[in-house]
C-alpha positions as CSV (number, residue, x, y, z in Angstrom):
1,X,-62.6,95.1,-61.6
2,X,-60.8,98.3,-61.3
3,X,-57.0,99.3,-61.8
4,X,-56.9,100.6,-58.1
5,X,-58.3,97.1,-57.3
6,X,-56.5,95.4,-59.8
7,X,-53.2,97.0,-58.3
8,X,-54.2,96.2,-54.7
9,X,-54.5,92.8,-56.0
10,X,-50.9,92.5,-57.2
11,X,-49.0,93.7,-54.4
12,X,-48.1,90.1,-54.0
13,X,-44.7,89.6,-55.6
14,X,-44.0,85.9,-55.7
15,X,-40.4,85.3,-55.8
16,X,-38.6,83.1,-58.7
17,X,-39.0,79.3,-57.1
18,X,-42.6,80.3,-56.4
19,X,-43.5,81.0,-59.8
20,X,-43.8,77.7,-60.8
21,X,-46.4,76.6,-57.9
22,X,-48.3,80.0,-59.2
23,X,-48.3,79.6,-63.1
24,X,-49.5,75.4,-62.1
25,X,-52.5,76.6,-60.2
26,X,-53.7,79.6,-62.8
27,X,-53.0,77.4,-65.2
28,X,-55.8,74.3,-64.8
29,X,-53.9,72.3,-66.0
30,X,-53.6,70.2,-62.1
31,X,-56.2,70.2,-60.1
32,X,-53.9,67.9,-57.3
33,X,-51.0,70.2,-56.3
34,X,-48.2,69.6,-53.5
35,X,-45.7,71.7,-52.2
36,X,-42.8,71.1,-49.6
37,X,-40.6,73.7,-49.0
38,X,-38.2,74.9,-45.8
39,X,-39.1,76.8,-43.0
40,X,-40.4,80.6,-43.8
41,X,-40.0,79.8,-47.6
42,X,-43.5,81.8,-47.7
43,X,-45.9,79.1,-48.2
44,X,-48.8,80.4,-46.2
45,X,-48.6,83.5,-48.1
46,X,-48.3,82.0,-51.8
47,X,-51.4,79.4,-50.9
48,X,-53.2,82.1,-49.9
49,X,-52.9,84.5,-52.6
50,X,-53.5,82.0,-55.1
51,X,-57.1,80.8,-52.8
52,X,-57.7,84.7,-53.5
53,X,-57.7,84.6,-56.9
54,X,-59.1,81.6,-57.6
55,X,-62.3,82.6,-55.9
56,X,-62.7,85.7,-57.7
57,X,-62.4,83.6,-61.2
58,X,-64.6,80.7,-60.0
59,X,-67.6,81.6,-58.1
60,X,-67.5,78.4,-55.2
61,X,-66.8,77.7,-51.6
62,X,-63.1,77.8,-50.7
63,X,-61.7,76.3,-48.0
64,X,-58.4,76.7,-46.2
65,X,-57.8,73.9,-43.6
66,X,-55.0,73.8,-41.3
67,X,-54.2,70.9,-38.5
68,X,-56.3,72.6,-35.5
69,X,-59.3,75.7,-35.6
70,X,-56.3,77.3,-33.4
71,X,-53.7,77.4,-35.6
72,X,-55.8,78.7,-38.6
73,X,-57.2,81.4,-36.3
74,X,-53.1,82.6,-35.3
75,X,-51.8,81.7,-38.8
76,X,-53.8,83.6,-41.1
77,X,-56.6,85.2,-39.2
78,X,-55.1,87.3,-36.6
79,X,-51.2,87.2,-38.5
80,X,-49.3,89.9,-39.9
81,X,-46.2,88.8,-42.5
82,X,-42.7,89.3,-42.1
83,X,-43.5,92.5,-44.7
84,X,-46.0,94.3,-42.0
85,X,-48.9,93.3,-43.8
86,X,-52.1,91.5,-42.3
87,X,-52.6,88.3,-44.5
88,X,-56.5,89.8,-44.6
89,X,-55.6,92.8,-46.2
90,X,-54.5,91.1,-49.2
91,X,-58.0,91.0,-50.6
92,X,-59.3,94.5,-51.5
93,X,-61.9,95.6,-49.0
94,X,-64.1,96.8,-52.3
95,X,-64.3,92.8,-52.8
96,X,-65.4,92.0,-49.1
97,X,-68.8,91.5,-48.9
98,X,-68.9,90.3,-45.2
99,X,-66.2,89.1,-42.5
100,X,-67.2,86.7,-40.1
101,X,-64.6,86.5,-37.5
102,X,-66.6,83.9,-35.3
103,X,-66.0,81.4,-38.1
104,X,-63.5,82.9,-39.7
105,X,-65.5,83.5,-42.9
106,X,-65.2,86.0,-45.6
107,X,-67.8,86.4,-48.5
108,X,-66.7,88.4,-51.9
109,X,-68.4,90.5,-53.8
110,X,-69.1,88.0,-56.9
111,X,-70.9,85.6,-54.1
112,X,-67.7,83.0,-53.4
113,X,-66.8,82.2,-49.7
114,X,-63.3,82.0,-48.1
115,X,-63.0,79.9,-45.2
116,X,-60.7,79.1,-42.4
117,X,-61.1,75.5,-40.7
118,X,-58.8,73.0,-38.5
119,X,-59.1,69.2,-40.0
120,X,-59.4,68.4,-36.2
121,X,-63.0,69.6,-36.7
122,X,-64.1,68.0,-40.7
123,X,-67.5,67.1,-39.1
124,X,-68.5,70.8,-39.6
125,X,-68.2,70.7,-43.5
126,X,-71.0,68.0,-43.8
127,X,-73.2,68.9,-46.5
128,X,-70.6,71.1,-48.1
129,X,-69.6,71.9,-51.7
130,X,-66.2,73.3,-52.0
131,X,-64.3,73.6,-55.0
132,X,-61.0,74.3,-54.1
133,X,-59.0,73.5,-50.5
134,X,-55.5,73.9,-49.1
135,X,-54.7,72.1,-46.5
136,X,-51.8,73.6,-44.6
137,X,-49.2,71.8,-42.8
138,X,-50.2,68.7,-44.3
139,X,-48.2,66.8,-42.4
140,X,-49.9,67.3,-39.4
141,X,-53.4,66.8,-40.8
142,X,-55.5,63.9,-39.6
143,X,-55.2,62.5,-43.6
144,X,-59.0,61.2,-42.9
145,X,-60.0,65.1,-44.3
146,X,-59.1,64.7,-47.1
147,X,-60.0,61.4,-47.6
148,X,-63.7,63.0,-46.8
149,X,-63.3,65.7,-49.0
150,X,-61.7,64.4,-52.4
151,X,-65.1,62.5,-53.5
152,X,-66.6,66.4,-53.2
153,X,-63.6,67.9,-55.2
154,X,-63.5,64.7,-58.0
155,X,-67.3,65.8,-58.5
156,X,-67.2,69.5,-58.9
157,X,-63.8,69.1,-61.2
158,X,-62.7,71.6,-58.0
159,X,-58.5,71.4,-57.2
160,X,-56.7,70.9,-54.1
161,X,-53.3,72.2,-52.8
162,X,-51.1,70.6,-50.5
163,X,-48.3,72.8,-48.6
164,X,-46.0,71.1,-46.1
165,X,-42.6,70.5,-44.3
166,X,-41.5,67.3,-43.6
167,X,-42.4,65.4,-40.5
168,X,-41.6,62.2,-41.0
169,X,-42.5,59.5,-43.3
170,X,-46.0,59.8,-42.4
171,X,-48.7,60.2,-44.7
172,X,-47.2,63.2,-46.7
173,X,-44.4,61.3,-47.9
174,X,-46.9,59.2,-48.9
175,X,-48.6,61.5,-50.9
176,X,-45.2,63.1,-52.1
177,X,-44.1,59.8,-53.3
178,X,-47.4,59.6,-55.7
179,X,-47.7,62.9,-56.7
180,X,-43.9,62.9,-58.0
181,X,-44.7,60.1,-60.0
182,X,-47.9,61.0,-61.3
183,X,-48.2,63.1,-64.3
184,X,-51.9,64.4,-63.0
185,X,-50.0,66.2,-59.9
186,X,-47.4,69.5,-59.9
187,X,-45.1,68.6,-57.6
188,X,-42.5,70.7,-55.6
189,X,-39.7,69.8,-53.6
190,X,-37.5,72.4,-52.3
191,X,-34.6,72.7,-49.5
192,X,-32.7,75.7,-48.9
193,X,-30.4,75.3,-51.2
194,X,-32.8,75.8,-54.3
195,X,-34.9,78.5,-52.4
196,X,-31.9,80.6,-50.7
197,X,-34.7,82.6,-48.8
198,X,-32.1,82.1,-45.5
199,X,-28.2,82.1,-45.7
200,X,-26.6,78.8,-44.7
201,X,-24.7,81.1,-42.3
202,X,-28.3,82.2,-40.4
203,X,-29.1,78.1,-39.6
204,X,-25.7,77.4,-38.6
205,X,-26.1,80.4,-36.3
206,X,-29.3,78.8,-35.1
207,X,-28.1,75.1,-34.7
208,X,-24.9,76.8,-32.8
209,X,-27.3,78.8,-30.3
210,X,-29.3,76.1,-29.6
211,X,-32.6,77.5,-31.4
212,X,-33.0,74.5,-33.0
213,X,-30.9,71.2,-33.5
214,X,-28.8,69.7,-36.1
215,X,-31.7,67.1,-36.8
216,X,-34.7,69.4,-37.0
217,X,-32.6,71.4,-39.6
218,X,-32.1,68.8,-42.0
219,X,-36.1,68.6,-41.9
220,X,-37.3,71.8,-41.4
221,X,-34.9,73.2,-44.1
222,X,-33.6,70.9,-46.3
223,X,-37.0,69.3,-46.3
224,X,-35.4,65.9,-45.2
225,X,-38.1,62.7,-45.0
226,X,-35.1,60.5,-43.5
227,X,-34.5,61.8,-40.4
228,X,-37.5,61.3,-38.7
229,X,-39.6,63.4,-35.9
230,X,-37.6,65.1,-33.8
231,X,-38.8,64.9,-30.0
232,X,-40.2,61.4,-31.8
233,X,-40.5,58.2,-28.4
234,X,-40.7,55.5,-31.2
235,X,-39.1,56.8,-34.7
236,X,-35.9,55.1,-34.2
237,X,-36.9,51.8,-32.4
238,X,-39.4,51.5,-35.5
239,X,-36.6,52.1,-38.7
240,X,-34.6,49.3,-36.4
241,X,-37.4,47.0,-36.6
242,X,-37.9,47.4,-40.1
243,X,-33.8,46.5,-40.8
244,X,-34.7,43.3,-38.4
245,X,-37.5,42.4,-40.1
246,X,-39.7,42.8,-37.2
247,X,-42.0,44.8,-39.7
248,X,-43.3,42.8,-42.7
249,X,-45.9,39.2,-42.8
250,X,-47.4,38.4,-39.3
251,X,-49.8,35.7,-40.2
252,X,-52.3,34.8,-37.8
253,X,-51.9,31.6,-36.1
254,X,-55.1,29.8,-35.3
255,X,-53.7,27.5,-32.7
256,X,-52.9,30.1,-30.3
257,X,-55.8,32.8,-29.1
258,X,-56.2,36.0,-29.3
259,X,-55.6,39.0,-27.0
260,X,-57.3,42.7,-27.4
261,X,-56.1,45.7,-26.3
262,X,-58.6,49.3,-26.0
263,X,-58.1,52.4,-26.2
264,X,-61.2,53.7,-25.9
265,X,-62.4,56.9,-26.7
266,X,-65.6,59.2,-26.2
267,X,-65.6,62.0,-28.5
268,X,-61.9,60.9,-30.2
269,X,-61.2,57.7,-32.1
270,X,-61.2,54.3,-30.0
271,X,-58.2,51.6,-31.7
272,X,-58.3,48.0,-31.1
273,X,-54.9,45.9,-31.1
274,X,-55.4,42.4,-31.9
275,X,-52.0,40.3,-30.6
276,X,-51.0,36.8,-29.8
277,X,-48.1,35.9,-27.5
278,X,-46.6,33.1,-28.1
279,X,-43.4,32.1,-26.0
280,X,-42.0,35.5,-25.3
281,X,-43.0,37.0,-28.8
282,X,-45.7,39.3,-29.5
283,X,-47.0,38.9,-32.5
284,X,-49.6,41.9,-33.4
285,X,-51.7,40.6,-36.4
286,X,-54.4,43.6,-36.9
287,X,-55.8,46.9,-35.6
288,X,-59.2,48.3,-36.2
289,X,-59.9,52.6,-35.4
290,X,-63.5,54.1,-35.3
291,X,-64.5,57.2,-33.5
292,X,-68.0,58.0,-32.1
293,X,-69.6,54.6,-31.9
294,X,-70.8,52.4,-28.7
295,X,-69.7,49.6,-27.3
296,X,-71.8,47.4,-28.9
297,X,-70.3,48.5,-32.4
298,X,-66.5,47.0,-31.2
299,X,-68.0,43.9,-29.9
300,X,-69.5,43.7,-33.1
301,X,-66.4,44.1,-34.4
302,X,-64.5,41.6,-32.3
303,X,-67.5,38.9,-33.4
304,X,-67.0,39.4,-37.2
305,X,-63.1,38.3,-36.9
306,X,-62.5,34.6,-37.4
307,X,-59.9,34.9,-34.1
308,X,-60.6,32.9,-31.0
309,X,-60.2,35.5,-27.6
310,X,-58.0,35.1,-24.8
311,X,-57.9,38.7,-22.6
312,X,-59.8,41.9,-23.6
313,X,-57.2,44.7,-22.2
314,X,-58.8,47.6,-21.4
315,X,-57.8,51.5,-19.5
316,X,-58.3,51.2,-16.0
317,X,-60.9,54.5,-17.1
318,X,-63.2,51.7,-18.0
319,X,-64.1,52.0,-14.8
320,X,-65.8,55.1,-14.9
321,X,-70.2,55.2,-14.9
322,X,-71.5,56.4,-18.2
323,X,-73.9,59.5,-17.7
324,X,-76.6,57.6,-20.0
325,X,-76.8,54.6,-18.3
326,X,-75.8,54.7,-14.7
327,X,-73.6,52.0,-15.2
328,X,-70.0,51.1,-15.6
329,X,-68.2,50.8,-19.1
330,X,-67.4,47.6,-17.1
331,X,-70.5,46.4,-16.2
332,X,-72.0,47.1,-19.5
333,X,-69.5,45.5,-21.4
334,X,-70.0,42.4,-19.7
335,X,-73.7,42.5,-20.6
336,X,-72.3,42.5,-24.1
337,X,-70.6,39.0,-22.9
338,X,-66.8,40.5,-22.8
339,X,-65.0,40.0,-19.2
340,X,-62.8,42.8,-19.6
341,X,-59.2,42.6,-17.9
342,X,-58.0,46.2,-16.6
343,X,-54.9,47.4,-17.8
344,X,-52.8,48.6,-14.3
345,X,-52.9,52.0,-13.8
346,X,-49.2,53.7,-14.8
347,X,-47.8,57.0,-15.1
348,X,-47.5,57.9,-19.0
349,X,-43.8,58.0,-18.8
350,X,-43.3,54.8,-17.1
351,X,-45.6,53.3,-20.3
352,X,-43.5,54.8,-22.4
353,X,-40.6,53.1,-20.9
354,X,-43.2,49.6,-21.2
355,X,-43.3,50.1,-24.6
356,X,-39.1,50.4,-25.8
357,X,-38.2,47.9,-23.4
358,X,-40.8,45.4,-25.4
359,X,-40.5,46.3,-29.2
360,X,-37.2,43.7,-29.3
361,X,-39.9,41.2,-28.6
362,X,-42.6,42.4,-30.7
363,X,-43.5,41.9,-34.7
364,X,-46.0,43.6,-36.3
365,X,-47.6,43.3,-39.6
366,X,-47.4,45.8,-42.4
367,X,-50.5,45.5,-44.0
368,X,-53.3,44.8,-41.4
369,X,-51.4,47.4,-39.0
370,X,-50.2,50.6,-41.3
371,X,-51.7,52.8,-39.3
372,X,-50.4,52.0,-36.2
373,X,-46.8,51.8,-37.3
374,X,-47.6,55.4,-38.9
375,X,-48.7,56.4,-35.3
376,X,-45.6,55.0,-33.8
377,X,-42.9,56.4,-36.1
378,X,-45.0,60.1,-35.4
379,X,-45.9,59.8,-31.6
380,X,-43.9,62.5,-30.1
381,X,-43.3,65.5,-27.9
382,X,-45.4,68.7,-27.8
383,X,-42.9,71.4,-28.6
384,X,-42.9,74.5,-26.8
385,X,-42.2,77.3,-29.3
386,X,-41.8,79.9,-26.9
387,X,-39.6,78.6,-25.3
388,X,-38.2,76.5,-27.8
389,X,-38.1,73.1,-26.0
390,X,-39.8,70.0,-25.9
391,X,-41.9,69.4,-23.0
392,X,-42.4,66.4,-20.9
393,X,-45.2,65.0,-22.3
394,X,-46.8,63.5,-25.1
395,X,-48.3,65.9,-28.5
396,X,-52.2,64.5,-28.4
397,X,-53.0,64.0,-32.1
398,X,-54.2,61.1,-34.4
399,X,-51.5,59.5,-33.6
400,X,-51.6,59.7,-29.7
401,X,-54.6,57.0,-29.6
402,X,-52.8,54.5,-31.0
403,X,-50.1,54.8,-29.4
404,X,-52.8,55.2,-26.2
405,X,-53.0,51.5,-27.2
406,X,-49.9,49.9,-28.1
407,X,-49.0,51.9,-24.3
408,X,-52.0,49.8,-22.5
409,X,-50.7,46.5,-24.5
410,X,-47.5,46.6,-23.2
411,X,-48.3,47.2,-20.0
412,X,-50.5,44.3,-20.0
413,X,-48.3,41.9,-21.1
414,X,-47.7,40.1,-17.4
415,X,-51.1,39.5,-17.7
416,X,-51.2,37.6,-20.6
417,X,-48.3,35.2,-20.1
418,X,-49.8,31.8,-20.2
419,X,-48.5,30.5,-16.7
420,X,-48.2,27.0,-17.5
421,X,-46.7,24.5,-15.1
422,X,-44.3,21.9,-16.0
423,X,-46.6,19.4,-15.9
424,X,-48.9,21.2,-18.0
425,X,-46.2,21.8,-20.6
426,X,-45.6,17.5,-19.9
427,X,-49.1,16.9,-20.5
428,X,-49.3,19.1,-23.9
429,X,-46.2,17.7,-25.3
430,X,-47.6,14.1,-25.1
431,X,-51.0,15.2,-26.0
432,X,-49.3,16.6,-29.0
433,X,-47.5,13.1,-29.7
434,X,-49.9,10.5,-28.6
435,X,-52.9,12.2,-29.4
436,X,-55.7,13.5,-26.4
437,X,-55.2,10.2,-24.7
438,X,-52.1,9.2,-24.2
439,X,-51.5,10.8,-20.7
440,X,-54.6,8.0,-19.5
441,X,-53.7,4.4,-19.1
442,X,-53.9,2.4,-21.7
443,X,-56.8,0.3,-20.0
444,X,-59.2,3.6,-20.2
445,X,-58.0,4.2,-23.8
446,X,-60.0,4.1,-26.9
447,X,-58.2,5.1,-29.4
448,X,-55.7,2.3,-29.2
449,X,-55.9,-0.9,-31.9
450,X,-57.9,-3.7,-30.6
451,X,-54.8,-6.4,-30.1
């Protein structure tokens, strides 16, 4: 490599509280890196620098994944830094080989490959063999990609980078809470305060002008886990559950049946909520999530638990034909020996609404059902950034099917009440005491003793 090259190269000055990121990755010394810092702290710019240089020491595939194909494509691709500088331009053009704009591909001279990718699309890197990743705004990630990837990075000793700000405690504080306890990770946690990037005065003038509240500050640049997702429909009903201990053991209880709620999807993930109701709780015992699979696979699913079924609950959409078949999802699902009850057919807000006014009423366990309290605690609004508001209706991410679900379950719940009469209740209670004969008169019993 040249000087001129070499120069080119090092145009990128990484300022003080990045150096440490920097000197971790050039190192080897961690192959598992995480870093949350504030808003416009740079982190896009660092990551990307460092991807740079790691593939022109390692010949390999490098990949560079970001929550959607979009936001890769207006992040990096097509963006231009605060300095004036395309993020592109970073690499020498004497190191380019080819640009593939299509796929947002770029191959260097010693024969590594850059990439650009959205996790929302992991199928595509089937077969691949990358050996070093960054996965942007972490937070938002379906955390299924790198799930798929790690046994690929593990083999080829390859490292991966995790940059972030806070959005909840989701599946990054997850990972932050093992990596700052692991000595195998570099970990880095930074608010304003340590990176002094923005004055104090600047997000004070911000929170005063209404660009962004008091709330999203504490997250965005203090890098706060505790205050939850702003524009969040479920965050705070969930922490309040937790204090009430709504959220912990929900053992099943084989004396009462089962109900199952859908959300079915046909190229994104279908959930399953299993539930009981018993009085006027709702007792939700396990969920099960799979994506691309027929309707034979979940009913194959439903036969391999040891519950006994009530209701199946499904979208009133499970009325629509199937292309394929000609037939219903209805119709074929009761091939497949389900009777399927259709969830009543209401306006997204007004299942929103369902769903506070029945979470007093409603435990859920821990274990069997992480996921979905995940999902919950990160449902939220899609946020307008030009405009700088939340709109009116839901973000659709991994999150947004379960919630899909827990939406339909609520909903449903009039339909699952048991609608026992009094003299049902009568009948049960002395059936309980006396045993399955004791409503009969005694002359037609035979369970009495024989004097």
């Amino acid at each position: 490599m040249n000087v001129e090259t070499q120069i080119r190269l090092d145009k990128f000055k990484p300022r003080s509280y990045q150096l440490p990121l920097c000197k971790a990755l050039e190192s080897g010394k961690y192959k598992r890196l995480l870093s949350i810092w504030p808003r416009r702290a740079g982190k896009d710019v660092v990551s990307f620098n460092l991807m740079i240089r790691a593939a022109l020491k390692k010949i390999g595939v490098y990949y560079y994944i970001f929550p959607t194909y979009s936001q890769a494509r207006k992040v990096i691709w097509d963006s231009i830094t605060s300095s004036g500088s395309r993020f592109l331009d970073y690499i020498p053009k004497e190191l380019i080989v080819n640009t593939n704009s299509t796929e947002m591909k770029i191959t260097l001279t010693n024969g590594s490959l850059i990439q650009l990718i959205g996790s929302d699309n992991i199928d595509s890197l089937m077969g691949t063999n990358p050996v070093g990743i960054v996965f942007s705004e972490y937070a938002l990630q379906d955390p299924t990609a790198y799930q798929y990837l790690r046994p690929i990075l593990l083999a080829n000793d390859g490292w991966s980078l995790f940059v972030s700000t806070p959005r909840g405690k989701n599946h990054l504080w997850e990972l932050y809470n093992i990596a700052k306890e692991s000595d195998n990770w570099f970990c880095s946690k930074l608010s304003i305060n340590e990176t002094g990037h923005i004055s104090l005065f600047e997000i004070e003038k911000e929170i005063a002008e209404g660009l962004i509240s008091q709330d999203l500050a504490y997250q965005e640049y203090f890098t706060s886990f505790d205050l939850g997702i702003e524009g969040s429909y479920y965050s705070h009903y969930i922490d309040k559950m937790k204090l009430k201990g709504q959220i912990g053991i929900v053992p099943w209880e084989p004396s009462f049946k089962v109900h199952v709620c859908f959300d079915l999807g046909v190229r994104d993930s279908t959930v399953i909520i299993f539930y009981q109701v018993i009085g006027m709780t709702v007792r939700i015992i396990d969920c099960y999530e799979n994506s691309k699979q027929g309707l034979e696979h979940y009913v194959k699913v439903l036969e391999s638990k040891p519950y006994s079924y009530a209701k199946y609950m499904f979208p009133h959409d499970i009325k629509v034909m199937e292309l394929g078949s000609g037939i219903t999802r209805i119709e074929k699902l009761r091939q497949l020996g389900i009777r399927a009850t259709v969830v009543d057919d209401v306006s997204v807000v007004d299942g929103i609404e369902a769903v506070r006014s029945s979470f007093s009423r409603i435990w859920i366990d821990e274990k069997n059902c992480a996921k979905l309290i995940k999902a919950l605690e990160n449902y939220r609004q899609e946020f307008d950034v030009k405009k700088k508001v939340y709109k009116t209706h839901p973000l659709h991410d991994w999150s947004s099917h379960f919630a899909d679900c827990m939406r339909y379950l609520c909903i449903s719940l009039p339909k699952t009440r048991d609608g026992a009469s009094a003299e049902d209740i009568d009948r049960r209670y002395n059936e309980a005491c006396g045993g399955p004969q004791s409503n009969l008169p005694n002359i037609f019993r035979t369970d009495l003793p024989p004097y």
